[in-house]
C-alpha positions in Angstrom: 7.5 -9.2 29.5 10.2 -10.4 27.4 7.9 -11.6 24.7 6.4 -7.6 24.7 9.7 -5.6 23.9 10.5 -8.9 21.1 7.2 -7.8 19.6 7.9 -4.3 20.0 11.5 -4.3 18.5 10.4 -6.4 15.9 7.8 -3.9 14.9 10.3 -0.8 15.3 12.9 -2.9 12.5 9.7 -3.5 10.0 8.9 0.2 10.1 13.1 1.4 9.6 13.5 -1.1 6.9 12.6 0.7 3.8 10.5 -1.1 1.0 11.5 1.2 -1.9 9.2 -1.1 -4.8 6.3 -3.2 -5.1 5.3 -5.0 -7.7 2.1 -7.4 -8.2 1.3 -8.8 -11.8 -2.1 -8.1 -12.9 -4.3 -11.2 -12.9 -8.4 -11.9 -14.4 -9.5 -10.7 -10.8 -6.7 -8.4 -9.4 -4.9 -5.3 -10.6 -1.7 -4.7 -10.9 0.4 -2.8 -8.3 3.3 -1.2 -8.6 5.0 1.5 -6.3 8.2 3.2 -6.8 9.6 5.0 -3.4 12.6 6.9 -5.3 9.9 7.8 -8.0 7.3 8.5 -5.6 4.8 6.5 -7.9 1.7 4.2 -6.5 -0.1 2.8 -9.8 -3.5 0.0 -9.7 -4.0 -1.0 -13.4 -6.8 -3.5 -14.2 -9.7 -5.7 -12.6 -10.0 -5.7 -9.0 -12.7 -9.0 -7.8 -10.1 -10.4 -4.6 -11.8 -13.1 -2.7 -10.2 -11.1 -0.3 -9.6 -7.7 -0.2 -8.3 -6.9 3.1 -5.5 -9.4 2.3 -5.1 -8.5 -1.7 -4.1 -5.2 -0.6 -2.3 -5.2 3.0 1.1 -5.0 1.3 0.5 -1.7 -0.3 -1.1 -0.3 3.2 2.2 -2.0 4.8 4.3 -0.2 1.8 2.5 3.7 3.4 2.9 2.9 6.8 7.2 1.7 6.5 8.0 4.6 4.0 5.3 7.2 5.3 8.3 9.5 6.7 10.1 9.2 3.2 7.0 9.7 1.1 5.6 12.6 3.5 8.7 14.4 2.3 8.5 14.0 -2.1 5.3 14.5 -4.3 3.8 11.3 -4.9 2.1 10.4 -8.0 -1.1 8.2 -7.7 -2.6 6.4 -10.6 -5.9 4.1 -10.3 -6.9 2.7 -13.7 -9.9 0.6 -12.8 -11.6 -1.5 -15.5 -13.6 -2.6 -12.8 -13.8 -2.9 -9.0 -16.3 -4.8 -6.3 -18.2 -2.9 -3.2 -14.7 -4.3 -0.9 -12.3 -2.8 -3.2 -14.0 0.7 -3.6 -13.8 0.4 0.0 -10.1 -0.3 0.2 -9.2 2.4 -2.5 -11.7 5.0 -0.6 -9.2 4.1 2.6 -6.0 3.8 0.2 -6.8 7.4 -0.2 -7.2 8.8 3.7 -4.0 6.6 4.3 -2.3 9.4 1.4 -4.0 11.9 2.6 -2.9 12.0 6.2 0.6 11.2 4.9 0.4 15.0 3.1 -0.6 16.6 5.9 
């Protein structure tokens, strides 16, 4: 039991701490990220080919779900430049977009 409320207040601290920025350089086979809470920005610039995709882009779906009460309240700006992107990322991006989505409403 006590291992159940350590999980659980664990998870309640990730989700009141506040990531206000991420930032991921651009590589040959992943795009840059970069998201500005105060600004309400969320850009992807470049070549997304992750080995993994799930993984590549878990921080920005962490990023939504810890700041979706601050960003629920603000416009957000959302920029996807894509030279390029495999069937996984398209898949990512398509649930990227839900994840906004049910934060507006």
């Amino acid at each position: 039991m006590a291992l159940v409320e350590t999980l659980s207040e664990l998870l309640f601290q990730q989700k009141t701490n506040i990531v206000e920025n991420i930032f991921t350089k651009e590589t040959a086979s992943t795009p840059e990220i970069f998201c500005n809470l105060k600004q309400g920005i969320i850009k992807l610039k470049g070549v997304s080919l992750p080995e993994d995709s799930e993984s590549f882009y878990q921080e920005l779906f962490d990023f939504l779900e810890i700041n979706q009460d601050e960003l629920a309240n603000k416009p957000i700006n959302v920029s996807l430049m894509f030279l390029y992107l495999n069937t996984s990322s398209s898949a990512i991006i398509s649930r990227l977009l839900q994840a906004l989505e049910k934060i507006d409403n």
